[in-house]
N, C-alpha and C positions, 0 to 999 in steps of 0.2 A: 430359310433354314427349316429342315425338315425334322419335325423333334422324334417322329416316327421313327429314325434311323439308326442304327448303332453307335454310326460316324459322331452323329451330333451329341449321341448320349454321351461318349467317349469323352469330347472334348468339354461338354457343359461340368461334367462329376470332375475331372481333370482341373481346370479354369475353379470350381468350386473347395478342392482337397488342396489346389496351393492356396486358397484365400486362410481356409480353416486355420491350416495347420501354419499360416505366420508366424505364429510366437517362436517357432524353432527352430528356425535360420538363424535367427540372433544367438540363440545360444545352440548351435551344433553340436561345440565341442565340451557343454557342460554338460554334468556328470548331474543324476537328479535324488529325488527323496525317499524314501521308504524303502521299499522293493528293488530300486536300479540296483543295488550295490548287487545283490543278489541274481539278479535277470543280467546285467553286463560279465557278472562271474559265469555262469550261464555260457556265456560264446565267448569269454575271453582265452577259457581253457580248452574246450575244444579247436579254437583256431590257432594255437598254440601247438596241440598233438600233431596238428596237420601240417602247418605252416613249417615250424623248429623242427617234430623230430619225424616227422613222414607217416605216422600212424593215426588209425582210426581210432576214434576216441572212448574208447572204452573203460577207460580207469580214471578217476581223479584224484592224486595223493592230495592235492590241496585244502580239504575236506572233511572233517571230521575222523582228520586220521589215515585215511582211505576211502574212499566208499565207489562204485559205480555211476560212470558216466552215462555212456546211452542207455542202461537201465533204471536210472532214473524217472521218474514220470515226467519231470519238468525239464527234461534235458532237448535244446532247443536246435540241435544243428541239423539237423535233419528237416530242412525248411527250406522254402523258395529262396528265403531274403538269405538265409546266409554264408550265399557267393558274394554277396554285399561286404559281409563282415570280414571274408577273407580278404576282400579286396582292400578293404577302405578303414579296418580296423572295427571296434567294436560296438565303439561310442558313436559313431557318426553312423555307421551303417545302419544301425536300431533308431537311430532318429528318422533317415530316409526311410525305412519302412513303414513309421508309424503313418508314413504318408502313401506309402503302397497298399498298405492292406484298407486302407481307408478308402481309397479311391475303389479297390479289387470291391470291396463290400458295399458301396454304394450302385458300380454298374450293378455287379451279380444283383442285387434287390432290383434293380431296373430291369432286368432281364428276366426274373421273376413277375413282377409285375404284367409284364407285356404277354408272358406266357398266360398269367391267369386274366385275358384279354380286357387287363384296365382301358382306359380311353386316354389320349395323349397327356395331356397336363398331368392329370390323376395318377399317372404310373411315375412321375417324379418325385411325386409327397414321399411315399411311404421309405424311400431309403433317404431322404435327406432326415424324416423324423427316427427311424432307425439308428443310422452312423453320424451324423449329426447331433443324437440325443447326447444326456451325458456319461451312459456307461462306458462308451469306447475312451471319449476325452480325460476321462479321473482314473481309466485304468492303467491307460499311458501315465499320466502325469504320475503316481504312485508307482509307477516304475511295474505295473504289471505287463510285461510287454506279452508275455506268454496269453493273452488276451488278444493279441492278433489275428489268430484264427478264427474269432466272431465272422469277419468277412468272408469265411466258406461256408456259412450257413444257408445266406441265398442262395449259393449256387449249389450246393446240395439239395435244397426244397425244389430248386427249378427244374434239375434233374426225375426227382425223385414225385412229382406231379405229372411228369408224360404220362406212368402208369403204366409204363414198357418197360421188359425186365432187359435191353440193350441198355437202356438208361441208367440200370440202377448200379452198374458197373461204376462209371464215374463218380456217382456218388457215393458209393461207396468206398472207391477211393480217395474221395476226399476227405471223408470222417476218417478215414486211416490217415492221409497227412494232419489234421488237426491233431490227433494222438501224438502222430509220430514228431511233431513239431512244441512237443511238451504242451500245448492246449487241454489239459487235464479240467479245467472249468469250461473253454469252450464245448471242448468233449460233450459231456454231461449236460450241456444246454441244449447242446443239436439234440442227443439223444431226445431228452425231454420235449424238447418240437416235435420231431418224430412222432415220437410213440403218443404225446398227446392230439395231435392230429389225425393219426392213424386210427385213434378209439373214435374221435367224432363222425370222422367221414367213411368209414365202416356204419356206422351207426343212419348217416344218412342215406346210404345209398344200400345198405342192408344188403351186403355184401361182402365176402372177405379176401376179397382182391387186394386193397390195401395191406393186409394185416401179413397178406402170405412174399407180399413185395417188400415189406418191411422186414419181416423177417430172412427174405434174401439178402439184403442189403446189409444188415448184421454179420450175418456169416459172413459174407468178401470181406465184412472188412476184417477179421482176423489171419487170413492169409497176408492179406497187404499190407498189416502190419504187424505181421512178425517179426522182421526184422530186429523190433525193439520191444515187441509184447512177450513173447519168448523170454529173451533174456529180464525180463522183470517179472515175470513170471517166474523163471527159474530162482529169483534172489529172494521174493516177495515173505517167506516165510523166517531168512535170518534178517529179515529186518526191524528197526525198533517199531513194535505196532502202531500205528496212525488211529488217536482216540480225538473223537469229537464230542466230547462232555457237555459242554455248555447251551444252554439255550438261547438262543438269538433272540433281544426284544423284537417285536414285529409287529402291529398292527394295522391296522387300514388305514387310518392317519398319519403312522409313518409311510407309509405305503403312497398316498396322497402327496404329503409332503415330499416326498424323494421324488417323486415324478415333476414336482410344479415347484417346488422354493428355487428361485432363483438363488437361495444364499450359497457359497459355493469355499464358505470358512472348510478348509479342510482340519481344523486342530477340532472341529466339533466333533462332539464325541456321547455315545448312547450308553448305558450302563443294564448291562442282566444282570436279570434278580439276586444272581450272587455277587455284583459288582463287578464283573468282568466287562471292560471298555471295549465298546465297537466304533470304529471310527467311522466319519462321513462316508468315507470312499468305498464302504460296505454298503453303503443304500443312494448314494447320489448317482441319480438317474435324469435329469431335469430335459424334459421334451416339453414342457410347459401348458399352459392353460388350453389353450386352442384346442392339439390333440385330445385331449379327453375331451372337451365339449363336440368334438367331429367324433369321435369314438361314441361319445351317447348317441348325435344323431343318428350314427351306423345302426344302434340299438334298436331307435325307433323306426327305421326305412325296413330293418329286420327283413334281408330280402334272401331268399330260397338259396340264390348261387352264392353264398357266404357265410352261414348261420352260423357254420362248422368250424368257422376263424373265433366268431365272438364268443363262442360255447369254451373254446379252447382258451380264450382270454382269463376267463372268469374258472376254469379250471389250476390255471396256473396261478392265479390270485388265492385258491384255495389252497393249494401247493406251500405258496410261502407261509399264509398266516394258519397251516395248518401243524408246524412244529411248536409253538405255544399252545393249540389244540390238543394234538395228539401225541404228547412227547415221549408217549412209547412206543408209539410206533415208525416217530423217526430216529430212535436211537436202534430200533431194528435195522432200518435202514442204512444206518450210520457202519454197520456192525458187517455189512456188506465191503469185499475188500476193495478199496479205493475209493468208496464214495465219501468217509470221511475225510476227505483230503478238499472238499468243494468250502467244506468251513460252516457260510451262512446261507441261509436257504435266502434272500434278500438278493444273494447273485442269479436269483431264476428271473429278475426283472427283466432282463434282455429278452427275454423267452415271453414274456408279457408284453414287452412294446414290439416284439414282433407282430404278431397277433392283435394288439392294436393298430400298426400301424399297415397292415395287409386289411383289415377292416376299414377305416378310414380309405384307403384306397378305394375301395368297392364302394364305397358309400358316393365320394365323391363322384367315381366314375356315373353311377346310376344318374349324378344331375349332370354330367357331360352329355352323356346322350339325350337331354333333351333337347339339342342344338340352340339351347338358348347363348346368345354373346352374353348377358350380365352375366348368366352362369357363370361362363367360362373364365369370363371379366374376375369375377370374382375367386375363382381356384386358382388363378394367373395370383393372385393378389396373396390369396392366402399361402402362394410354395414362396414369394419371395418373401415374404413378413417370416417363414418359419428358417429360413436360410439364414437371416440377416438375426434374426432372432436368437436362432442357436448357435450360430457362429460369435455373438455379442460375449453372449453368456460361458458357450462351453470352454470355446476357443482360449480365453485369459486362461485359465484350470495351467495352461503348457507354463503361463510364468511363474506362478506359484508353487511350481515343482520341477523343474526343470535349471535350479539355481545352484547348483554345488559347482566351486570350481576344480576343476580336474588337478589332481594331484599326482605329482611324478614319484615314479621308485627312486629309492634311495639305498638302495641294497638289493643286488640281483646274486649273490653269493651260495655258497651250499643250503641246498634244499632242509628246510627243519618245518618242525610244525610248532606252536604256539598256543598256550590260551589265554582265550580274553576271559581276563578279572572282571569285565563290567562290559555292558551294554555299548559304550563308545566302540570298544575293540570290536564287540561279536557282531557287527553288522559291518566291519570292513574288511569282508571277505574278499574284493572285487582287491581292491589297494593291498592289502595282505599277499594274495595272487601276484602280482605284479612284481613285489618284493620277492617273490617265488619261495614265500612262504607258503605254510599252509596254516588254518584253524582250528582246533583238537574240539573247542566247546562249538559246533558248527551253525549258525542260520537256516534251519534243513529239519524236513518231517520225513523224509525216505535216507534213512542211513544204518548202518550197522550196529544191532540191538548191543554185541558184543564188543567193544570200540579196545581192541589190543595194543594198538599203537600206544606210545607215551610222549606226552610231551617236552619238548626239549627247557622252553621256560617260560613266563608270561610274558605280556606284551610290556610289561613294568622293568623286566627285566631276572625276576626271580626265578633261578633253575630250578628243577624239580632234579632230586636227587636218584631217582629210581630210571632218569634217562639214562642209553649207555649207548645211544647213536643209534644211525641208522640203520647201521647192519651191526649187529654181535654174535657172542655166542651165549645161548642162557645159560644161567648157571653161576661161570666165569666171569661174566659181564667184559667180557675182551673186544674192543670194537676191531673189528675190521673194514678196509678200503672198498667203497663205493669208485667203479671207473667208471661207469654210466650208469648216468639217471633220467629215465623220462617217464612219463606219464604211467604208459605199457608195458615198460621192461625196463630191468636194472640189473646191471651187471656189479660183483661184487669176486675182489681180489681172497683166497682163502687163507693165503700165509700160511700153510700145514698146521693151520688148526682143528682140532676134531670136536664133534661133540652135535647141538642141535642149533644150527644158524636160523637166526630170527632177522628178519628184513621189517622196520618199523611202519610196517602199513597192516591196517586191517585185513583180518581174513574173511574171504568170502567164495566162494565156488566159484570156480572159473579160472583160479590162482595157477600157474602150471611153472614145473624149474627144469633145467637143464644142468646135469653137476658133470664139467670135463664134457660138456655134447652127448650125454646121455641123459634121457626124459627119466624123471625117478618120481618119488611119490612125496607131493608139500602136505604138509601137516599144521594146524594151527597149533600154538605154545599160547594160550592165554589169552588168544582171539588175536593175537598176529602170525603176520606169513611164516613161515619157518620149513624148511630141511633138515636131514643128517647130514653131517657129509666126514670124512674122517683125514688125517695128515697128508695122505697119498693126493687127495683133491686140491685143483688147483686154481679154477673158476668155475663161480654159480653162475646161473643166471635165472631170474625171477621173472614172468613173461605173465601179463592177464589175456587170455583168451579163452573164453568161456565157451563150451560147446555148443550153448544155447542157442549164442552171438550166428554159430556159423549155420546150425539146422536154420533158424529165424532169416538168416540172409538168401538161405536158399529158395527156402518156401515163399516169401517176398517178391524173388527173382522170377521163380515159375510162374509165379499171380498174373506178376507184369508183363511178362514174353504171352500166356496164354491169352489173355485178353485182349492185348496187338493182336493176336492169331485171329482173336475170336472176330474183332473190328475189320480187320484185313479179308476175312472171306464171307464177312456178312455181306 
């Protein structure tokens, strides 16, 4: 077996991503903890738009009343995996990928490796102590599955180290699918690779080829993903602001600790200076003892072709514990639009065991090449002890999160929205969904500052008296007949009523009506949709399609077509 070869990488990472991920065959069709309810809502509605009523998923009434689907940050369908989910439903499809993108992110770092001419053994470590460690395994397991995207990190870096600007196309299109696949924290990790890379090895080579490649790379991607930057763009300013107040505790002991405690309690929980609870799954990272002790020897072999990794290590170490340092100038930071949406800066770990484990790699390598066999003897030694290791450790993380038994609808009947009185309700948006309900009080930091819709009654059962349906007229409070309702468009019967027809979903630009087949002008009544329309009228129809949606799709389109071109006559 030749480990030099793709063939063999393929099948070793493959052979190793079905051992990891064990724990979750057993339970495929179980629904999991924190986050899932939220991440399964995520693809349950857009495979719904597509599947039920033939449209692109643009709107979600489910939702906080209303609010935008692919303008959302976290909105996930726009992704490799899921054709998965249209196929095979939502729950199980999100499970198969957790094993996709695991395995995607283990080659890509192999392929990385080989590029930056590790020696055979040695180019195996750094993605088994990468995707192996425990940020990917506790992100899934909390139901972060928009965490996926980690696995196009390598393969962007491995891109974006040729140092050719034909290369920096792909990578750059893959930071636009991270985006575009709601990786809103993977996002912002790449960058941060990126750009702190970019400073070091600039710095080494005293040069700014890097800096000028990098900044290519940026720019493609806002073309590539337009599609869905456009249209969030276009909404980003009626939305309710995204504030990141709090300070993250952080220090180099937790910092320590989160990298090496085997303990893997998820109910632990850290407390800032104002009392605000951080849970484990915000710092458990466990690649354990080994790696850092091979990371100091990288320190001490300090050799010329890698300085630029370990410089960028300890850079990012500065990074986290520099918001309890400088905590004004990361509320500056915060104050930048989208980056308070990352939360804790404790999530840049990934971005530090990268960086440690591409060091380690090199370190290693430097004792491959001295042809010694105990050497080798011994790196053989050390990749299975870190396999079986982290596999021990991470791998369990899937049982202790992965236990909710899936619950059936019991009510798939006219469309109404709800609020949750308490905390059990407002986190079962997914099962809410399903009932083809929707949520008024929502799980959600990108929604509509001005929330117009009202809700019909809580989840206890109490009506709210200022409901007056789905469609009325204000004023009168006269309801009128809904003949269709989907996601995109709703048609509503007029009965020769005049006056100002109010449709119960939130307003937001993009809204557009047709009264009798003629386009007229919607107006918001109180932050929901609304028209005139007067006795003579006979059918509305209520239609989201945002202009933004369609510029964003174009220029997206051209990216892709140009770049073929470009590829094609190079």
């Amino acid at each position: 077996m030749n480990l030099n070869k793709p063939k063999t990488a393929i099948l070793i990472f493959l052979f190793i991503t079905l051992i990891f991920s064990y724990p979750i065959y057993s339970r495929i069709n179980s629904w999991g903890m924190h986050d899932w309810d939220q991440h399964l809502f995520y693809e349950g509605v857009p495979r719904t738009s597509i599947l039920e009523f033939h449209q692109f998923p643009l709107w979600n009434p489910y939702q906080c009343g209303g609010n935008v689907m692919l303008a959302n940050p976290q909105s996930s369908f726009i992704s490799i995996h899921f054709t998965l989910t249209l196929l095979l439903g939502e729950v199980i499809a999100t499970k198969i990928a957790i094993l996709l993108y695991l395995f995607l992110g283990m080659l890509g770092m192999w392929f990385l490796c080989r590029q930056l001419n590790m020696q055979t053994v040695s180019s195996y470590i750094p993605p088994i102590i990468l995707f192996l460690g425990g940020v990917y395994a506790i992100r899934m397991t909390v139901g972060h599955t928009n965490w996926f995207y980690l696995a196009y990190i390598p393969w962007i870096f491995y891109f974006y180290i040729k140092q050719e600007t034909k290369y920096i196309i792909p990578a750059s299109f893959l930071l636009a699918l991270i985006f575009l696949g709601g990786g809103i924290h993977p996002f912002i990790i790449a960058v941060t690779i990126l750009t702190t890379y970019t400073l070091f090895t600039t710095i080494k080579n005293k040069n700014t080829k890097a800096i000028k490649l990098t900044i290519l790379l940026f720019l493609l991607f806002f073309p590539f993903a337009s599609i869905k930057l456009v249209p969030t763009l276009a909404v980003y300013n009626e939305m309710l602001p995204i504030e990141q107040t709090d300070i993250q505790p952080n220090s180099f002991t937790i910092m320590l600790e989160s990298l090496t405690n085997r303990n893997s309690d998820i109910t632990q929980v850290y407390y800032s200076e104002d009392g605000y609870p951080w849970s484990l799954h915000e710092y458990y990272s466990y690649i354990g003892v080994l790696p850092i002790l091979l990371f100091v020897i990288s320190i001490i072999l300090w050799k010329k072709e890698y300085w630029e990794y370990i410089a960028a290590a300890f850079f990012i170490i500065f990074l986290i514990l520099s918001q309890n340092i400088f905590p004004v100038l990361w509320k500056f930071i915060y104050s930048i639009p989208g980056t308070s949406i990352f939360h804790g800066l404790s999530r840049l770990l990934f971005a530090l065991i990268f960086f440690i484990a591409v060091s380690v790699g090199f370190a290693l390598t430097h004792l491959e090449k001295k042809k010694n066999k105990q050497l080798t003897f011994i790196i053989i030694i050390i990749l299975f002890f870190l396999v079986t290791d982290l596999t021990l450790v991470n791998s369990s993380l899937f049982k202790k999160g992965l236990y909710i038994e899936p619950q059936k609808a019991v009510s798939t009947d006219e469309f109404y929205t709800l609020y949750a009185e308490d905390k059990e309700f407002f986190t079962q948006q997914y099962l809410t969904f399903l009932n083809n309900k929707g949520i008024w009080n929502c799980y959600e930091r990108f929604y509509p500052a001005v929330q117009g819709s009202i809700p019909k009654a809580t989840f206890n059962g109490a009506e709210y008296s200022d409901y007056h349906g789905e469609a009325y007229i204000a004023g009168t409070n006269d309801e009128l007949q809904i003949t269709y309702f989907s996601p995109n468009k709703v048609i509503i019967k007029t009965n020769s009523q005049e006056g100002t027809l109010v449709l119960n979903q939130n307003y937001v630009i993009g809204w557009k009506v047709k009264v009798d087949g003629k386009r007229q002008e919607v107006t918001s009544t109180k932050g929901a949709v609304s028209t005139a329309i007067t006795k003579d009228n006979k059918e509305v129809i209520f239609y989201y399609l945002p202009n933004s949606f369609i510029m964003g799709f174009i220029i997206t389109i051209i990216t892709i077509l140009l770049s073929i071109i470009y590829y094609y006559n190079y």
